[in-house]
One Martini backbone bead per residue (centre of mass of N, CA, C, O) as a GRO file, in nm:
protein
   81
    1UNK     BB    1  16.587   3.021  -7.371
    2UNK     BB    2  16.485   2.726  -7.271
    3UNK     BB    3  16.199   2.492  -7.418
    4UNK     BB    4  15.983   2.225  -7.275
    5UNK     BB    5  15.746   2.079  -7.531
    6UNK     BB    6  15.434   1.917  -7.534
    7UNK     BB    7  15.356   1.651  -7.781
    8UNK     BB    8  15.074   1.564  -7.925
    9UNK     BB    9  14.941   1.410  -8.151
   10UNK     BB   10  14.999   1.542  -8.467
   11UNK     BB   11  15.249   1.646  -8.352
   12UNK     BB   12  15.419   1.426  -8.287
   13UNK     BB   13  15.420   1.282  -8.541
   14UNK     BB   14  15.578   1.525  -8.685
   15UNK     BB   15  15.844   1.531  -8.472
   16UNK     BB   16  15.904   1.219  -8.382
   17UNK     BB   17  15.796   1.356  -8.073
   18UNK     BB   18  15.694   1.422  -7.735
   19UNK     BB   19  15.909   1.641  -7.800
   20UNK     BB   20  16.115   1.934  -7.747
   21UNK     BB   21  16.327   2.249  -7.797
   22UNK     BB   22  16.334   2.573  -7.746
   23UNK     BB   23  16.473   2.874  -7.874
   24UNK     BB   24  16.425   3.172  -7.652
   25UNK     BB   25  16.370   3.478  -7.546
   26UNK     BB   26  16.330   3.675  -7.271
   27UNK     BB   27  16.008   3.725  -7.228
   28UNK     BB   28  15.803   3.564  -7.396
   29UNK     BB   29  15.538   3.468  -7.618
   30UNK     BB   30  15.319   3.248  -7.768
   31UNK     BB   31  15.412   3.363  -8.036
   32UNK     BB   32  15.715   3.296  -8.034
   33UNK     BB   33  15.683   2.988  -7.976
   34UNK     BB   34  15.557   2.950  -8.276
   35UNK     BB   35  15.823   3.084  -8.429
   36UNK     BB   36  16.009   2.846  -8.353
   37UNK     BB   37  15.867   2.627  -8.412
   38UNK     BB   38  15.837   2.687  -8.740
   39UNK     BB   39  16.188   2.758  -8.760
   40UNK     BB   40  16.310   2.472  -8.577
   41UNK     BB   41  16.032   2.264  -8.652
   42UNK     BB   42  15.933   2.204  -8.943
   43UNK     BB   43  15.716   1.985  -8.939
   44UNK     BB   44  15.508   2.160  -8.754
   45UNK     BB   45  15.430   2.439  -8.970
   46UNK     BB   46  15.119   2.325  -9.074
   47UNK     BB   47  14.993   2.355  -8.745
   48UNK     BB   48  15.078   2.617  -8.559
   49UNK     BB   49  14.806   2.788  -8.627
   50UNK     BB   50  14.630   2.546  -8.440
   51UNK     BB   51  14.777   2.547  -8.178
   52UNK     BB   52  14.731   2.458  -7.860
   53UNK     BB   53  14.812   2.605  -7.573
   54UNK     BB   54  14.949   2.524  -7.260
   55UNK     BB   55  15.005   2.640  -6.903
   56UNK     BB   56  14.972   2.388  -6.769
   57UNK     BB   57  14.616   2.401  -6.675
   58UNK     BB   58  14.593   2.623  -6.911
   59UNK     BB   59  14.489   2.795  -7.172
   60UNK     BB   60  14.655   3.000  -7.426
   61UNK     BB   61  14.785   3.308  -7.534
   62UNK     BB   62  14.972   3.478  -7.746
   63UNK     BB   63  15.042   3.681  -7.485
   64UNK     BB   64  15.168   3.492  -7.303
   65UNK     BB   65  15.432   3.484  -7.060
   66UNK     BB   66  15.741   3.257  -7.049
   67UNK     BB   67  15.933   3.085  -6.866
   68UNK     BB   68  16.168   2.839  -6.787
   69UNK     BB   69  15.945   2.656  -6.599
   70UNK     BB   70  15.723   2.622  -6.814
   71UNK     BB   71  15.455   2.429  -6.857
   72UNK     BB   72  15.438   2.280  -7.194
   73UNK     BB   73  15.180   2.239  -7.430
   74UNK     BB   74  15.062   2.062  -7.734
   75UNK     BB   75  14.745   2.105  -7.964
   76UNK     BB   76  14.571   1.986  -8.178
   77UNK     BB   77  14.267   1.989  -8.296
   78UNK     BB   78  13.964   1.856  -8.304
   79UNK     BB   79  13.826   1.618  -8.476
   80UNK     BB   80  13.473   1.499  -8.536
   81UNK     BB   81  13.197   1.217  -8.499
   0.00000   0.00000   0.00000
């Protein structure tokens, strides 16, 4: 399956782009999606293992399972103070 991932703050910064597009096999979780973002769009692979993943309006774990309508963003952690 194909899925658009909406990406923020230094993600988009290092992807060039507000989103993208990653091929999942189906029935995927959170842990394929990071290793596609990785091995697909590699400008993103320095922050992979750091970004919160959202399906819809809730934080995701790596175990959460897939499909193609789900809505998917990606945030890297925040710091600062």
């Amino acid at each position: 399956m194909q899925l658009s991932v909406r990406l923020f703050a230094r993600a988009r910064d290092l992807a060039g782009s507000e989103s993208v597009t990653v091929e999942l096999p189906e029935e995927a979780s959170i842990a394929d999606l990071k290793s596609a973002l990785q091995s697909q769009h590699a400008g993103l692979a320095p922050i992979v293992p750091h970004l919160l993943v959202a399906v819809g309006t809730d934080y995701a774990d790596d175990s959460t399972k897939l499909d193609a309508s789900a809505d998917v963003s990606c945030f890297p952690p925040v710091s600062g103070g």
